[in-house]
TORDRENGU-197768 format. One record per atom (N, C-alpha, C): residue number from 1; atom name; y negated, x, z negated. Coordinates in pm, whole numbers, plus 50000, padded with zeros to 5 digits. Atoms other than C-alpha are relative to their C-alpha. Last residue first. Example, Ala and Ser with C-alpha at 12.3 -4.5 7.8 and 13.67 -1.06 7.14 Angstrom:
+-----+-------+-------+-------+-------+
! num ! atome !    py !    px !    pz !
+-----+-------+-------+-------+-------+
!   2 !     N ! 50119 ! 49918 ! 50006 !
!   2 !    CA ! 50106 ! 51367 ! 49286 !
!   2 !     C ! 49891 ! 49923 ! 49927 !
!   1 !     N ! 50119 ! 50089 ! 50000 !
!   1 !    CA ! 50450 ! 51230 ! 49220 !
!   1 !     C ! 49880 ! 50090 ! 50000 !
+-----+-------+-------+-------+-------+
END
This chain:
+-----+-------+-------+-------+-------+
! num ! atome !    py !    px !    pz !
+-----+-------+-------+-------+-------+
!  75 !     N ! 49934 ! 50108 ! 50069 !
!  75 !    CA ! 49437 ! 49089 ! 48680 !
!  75 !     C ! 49973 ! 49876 ! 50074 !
!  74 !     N ! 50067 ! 50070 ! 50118 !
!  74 !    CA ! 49417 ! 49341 ! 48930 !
!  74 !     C ! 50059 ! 49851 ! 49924 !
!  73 !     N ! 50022 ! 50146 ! 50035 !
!  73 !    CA ! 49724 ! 49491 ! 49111 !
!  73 !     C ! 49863 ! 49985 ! 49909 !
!  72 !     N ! 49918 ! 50034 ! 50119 !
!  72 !    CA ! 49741 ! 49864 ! 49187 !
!  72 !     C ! 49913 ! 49866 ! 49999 !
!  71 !     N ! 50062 ! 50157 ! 50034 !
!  71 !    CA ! 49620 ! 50107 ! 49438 !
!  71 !     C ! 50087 ! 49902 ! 49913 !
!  70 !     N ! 49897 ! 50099 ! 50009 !
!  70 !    CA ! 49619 ! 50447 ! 49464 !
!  70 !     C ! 50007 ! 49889 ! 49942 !
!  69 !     N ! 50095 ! 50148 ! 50078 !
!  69 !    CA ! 49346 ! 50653 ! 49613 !
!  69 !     C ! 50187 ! 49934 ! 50003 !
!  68 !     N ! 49937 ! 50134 ! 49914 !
!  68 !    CA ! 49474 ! 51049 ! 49700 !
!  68 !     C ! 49932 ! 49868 ! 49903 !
!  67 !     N ! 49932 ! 50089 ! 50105 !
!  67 !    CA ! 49306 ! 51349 ! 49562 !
!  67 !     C ! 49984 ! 49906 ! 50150 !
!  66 !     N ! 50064 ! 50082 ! 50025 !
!  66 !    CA ! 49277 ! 51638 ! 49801 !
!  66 !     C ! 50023 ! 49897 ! 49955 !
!  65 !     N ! 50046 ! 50107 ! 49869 !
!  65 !    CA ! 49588 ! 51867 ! 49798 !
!  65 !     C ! 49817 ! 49897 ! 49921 !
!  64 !     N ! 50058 ! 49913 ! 49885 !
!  64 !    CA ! 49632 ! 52201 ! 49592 !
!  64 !     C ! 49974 ! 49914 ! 50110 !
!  63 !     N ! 50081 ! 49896 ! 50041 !
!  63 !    CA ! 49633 ! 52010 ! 49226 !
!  63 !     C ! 49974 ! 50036 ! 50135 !
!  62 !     N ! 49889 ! 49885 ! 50052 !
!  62 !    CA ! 49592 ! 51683 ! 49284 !
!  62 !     C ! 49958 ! 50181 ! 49983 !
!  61 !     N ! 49997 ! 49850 ! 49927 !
!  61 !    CA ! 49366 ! 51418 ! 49197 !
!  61 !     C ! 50149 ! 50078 ! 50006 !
!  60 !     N ! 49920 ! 49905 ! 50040 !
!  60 !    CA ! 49408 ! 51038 ! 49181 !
!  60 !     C ! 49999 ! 50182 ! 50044 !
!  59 !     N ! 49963 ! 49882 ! 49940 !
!  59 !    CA ! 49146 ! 50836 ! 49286 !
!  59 !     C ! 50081 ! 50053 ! 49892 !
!  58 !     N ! 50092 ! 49926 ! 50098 !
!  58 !    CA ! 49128 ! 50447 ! 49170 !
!  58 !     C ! 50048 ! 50142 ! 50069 !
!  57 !     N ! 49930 ! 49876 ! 49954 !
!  57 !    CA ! 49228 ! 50153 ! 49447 !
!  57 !     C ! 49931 ! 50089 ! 49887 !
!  56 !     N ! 50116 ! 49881 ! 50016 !
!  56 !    CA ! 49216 ! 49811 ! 49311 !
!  56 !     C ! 50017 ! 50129 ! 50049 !
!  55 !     N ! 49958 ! 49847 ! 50037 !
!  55 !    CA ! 49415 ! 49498 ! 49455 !
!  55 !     C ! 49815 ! 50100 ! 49919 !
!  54 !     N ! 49856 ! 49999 ! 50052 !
!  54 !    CA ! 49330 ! 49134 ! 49453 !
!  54 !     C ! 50071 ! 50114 ! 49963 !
!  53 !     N ! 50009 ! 49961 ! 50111 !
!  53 !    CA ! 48937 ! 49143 ! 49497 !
!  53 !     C ! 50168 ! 49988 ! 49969 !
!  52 !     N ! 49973 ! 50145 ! 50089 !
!  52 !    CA ! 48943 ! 49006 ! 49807 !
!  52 !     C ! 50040 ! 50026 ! 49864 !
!  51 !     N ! 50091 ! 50051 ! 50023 !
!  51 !    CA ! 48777 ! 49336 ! 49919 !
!  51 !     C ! 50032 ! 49843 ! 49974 !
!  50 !     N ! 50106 ! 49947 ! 50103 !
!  50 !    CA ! 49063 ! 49519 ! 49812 !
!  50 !     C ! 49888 ! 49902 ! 49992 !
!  49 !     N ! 49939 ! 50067 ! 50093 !
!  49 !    CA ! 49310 ! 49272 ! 50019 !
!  49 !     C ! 49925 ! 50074 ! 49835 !
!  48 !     N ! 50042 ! 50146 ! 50071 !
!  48 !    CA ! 49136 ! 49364 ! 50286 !
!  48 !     C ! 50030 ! 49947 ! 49873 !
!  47 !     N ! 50113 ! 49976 ! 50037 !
!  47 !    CA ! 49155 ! 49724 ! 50236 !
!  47 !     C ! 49938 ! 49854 ! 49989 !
!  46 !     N ! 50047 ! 49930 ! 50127 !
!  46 !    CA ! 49523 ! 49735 ! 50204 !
!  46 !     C ! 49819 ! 50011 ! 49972 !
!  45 !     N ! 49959 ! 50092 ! 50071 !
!  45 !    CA ! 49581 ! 49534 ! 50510 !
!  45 !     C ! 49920 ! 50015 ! 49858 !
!  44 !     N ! 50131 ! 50094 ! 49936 !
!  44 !    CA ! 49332 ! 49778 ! 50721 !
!  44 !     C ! 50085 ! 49877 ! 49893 !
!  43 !     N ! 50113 ! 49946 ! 50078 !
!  43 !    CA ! 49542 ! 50075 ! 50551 !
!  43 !     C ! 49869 ! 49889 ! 50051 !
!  42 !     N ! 49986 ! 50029 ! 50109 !
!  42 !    CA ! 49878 ! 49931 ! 50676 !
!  42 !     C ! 49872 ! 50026 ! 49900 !
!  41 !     N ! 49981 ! 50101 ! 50033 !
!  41 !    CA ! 49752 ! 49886 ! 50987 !
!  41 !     C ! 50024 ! 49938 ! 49854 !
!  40 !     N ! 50129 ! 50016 ! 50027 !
!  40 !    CA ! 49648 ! 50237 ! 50989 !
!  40 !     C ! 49993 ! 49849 ! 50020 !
!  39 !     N ! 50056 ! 49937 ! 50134 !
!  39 !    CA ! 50009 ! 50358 ! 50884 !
!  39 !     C ! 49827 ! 49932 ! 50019 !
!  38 !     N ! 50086 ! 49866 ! 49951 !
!  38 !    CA ! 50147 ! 50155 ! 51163 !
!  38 !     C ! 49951 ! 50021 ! 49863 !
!  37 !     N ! 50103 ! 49990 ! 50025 !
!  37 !    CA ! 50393 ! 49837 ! 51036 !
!  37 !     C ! 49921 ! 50127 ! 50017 !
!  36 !     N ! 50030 ! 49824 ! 49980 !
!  36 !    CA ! 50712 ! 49769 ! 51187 !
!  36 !     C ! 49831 ! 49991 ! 50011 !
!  35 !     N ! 50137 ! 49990 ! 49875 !
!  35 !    CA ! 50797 ! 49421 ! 51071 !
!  35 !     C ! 49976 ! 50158 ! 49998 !
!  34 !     N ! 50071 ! 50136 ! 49913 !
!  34 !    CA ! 51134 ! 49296 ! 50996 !
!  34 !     C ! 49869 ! 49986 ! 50060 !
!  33 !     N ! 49907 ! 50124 ! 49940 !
!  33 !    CA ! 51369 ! 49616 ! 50951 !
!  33 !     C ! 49949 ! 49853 ! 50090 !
!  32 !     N ! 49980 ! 49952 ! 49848 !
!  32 !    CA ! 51095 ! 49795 ! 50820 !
!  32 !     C ! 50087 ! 49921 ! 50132 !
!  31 !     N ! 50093 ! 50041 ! 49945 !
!  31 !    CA ! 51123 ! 49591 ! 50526 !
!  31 !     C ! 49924 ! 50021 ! 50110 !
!  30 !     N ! 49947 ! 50136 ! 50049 !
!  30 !    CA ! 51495 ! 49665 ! 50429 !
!  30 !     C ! 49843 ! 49941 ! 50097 !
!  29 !     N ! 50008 ! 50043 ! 50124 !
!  29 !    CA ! 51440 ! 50016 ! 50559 !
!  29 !     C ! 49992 ! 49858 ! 49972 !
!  28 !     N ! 49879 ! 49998 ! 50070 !
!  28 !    CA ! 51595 ! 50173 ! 50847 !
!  28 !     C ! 49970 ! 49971 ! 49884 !
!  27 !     N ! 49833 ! 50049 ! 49949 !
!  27 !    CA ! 51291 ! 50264 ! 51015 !
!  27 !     C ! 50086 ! 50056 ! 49884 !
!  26 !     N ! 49962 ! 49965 ! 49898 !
!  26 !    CA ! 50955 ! 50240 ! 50797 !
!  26 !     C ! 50131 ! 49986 ! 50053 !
!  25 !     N ! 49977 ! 50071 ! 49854 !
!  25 !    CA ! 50805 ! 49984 ! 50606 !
!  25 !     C ! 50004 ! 50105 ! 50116 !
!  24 !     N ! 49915 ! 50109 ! 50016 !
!  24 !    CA ! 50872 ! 50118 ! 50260 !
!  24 !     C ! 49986 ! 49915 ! 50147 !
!  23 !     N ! 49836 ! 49955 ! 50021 !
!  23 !    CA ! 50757 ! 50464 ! 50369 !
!  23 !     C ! 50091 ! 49879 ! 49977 !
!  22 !     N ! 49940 ! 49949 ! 49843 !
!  22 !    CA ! 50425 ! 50345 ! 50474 !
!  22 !     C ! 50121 ! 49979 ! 49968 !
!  21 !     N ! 49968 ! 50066 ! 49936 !
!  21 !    CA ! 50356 ! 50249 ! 50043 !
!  21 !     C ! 50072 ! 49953 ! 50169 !
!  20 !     N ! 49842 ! 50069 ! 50061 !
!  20 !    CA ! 50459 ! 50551 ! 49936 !
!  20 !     C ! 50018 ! 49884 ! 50090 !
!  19 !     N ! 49882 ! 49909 ! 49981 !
!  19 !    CA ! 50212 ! 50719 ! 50173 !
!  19 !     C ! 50111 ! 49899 ! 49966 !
!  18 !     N ! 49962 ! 50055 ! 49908 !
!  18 !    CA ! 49925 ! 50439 ! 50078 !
!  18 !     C ! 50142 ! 50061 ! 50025 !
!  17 !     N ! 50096 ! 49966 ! 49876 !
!  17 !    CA ! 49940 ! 50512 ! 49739 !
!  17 !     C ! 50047 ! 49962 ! 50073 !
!  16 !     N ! 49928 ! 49922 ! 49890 !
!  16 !    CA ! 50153 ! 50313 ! 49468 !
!  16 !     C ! 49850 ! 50058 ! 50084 !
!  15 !     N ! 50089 ! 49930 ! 49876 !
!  15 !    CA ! 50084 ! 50143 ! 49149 !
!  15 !     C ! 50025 ! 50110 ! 50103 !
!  14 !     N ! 50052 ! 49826 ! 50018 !
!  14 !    CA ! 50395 ! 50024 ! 49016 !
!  14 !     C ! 49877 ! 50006 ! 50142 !
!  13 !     N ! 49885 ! 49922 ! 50069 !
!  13 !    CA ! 50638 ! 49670 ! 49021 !
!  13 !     C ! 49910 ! 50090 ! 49970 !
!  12 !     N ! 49953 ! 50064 ! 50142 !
!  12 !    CA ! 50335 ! 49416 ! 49133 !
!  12 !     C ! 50143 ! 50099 ! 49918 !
!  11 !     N ! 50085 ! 49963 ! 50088 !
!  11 !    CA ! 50245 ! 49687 ! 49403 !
!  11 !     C ! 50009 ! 49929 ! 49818 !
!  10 !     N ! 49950 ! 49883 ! 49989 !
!  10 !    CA ! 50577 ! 49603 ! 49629 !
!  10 !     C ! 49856 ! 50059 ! 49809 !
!   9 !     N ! 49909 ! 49995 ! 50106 !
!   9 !    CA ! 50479 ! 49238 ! 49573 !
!   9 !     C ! 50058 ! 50135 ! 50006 !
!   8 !     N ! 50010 ! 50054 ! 50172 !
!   8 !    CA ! 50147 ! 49250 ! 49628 !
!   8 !     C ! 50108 ! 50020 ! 49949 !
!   7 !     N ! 50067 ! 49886 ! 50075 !
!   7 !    CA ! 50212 ! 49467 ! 49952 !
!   7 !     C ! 50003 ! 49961 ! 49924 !
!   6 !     N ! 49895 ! 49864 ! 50012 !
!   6 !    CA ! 50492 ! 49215 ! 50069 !
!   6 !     C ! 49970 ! 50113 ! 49931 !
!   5 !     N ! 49910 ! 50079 ! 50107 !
!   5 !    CA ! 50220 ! 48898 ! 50030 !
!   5 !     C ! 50133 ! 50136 ! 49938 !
!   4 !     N ! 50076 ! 50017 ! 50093 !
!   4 !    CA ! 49992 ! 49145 ! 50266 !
!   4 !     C ! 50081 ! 49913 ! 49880 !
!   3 !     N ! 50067 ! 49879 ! 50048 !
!   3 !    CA ! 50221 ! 49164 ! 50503 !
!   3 !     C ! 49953 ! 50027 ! 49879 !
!   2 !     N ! 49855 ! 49992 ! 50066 !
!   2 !    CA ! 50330 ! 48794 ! 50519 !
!   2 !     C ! 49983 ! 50179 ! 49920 !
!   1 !     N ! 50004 ! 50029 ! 50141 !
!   1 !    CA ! 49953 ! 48736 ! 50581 !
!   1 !     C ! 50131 ! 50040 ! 49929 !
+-----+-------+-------+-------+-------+
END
């Protein structure tokens, strides 16, 4: 659960994709530091916390990559 309390509050500043999000829990980062989180851990957090209706994910396109989903606080 601490996880998940860390995503809200990383997402409560700016909607983020997963990517960004990874990056804040990797080595040598403040939150890395206390839990070392897998990218598909972080995407099983991120999906619960969709279907508890707390986050949203919406697609973002790009231009020469496939659009990315980035997620962002509901009210």
């Amino acid at each position: 659960m601490a996880v998940e309390y860390a995503l809200l509050g990383l997402l409560a500043a700016d909607a983020r994709h997963g990517y960004d999000l990874a990056r804040e829990f990797g080595p040598d980062t403040p939150l890395g530091d206390i839990v070392h989180l897998e990218p598909s851990m972080l995407y099983a957090h991120l999906k619960r916390l969709e279907r508890a209706g707390q986050i949203v994910a919406s697609i973002e396109p790009q231009d020469s990559r496939p659009p990315r989903r980035v997620f962002s606080l509901t009210a």
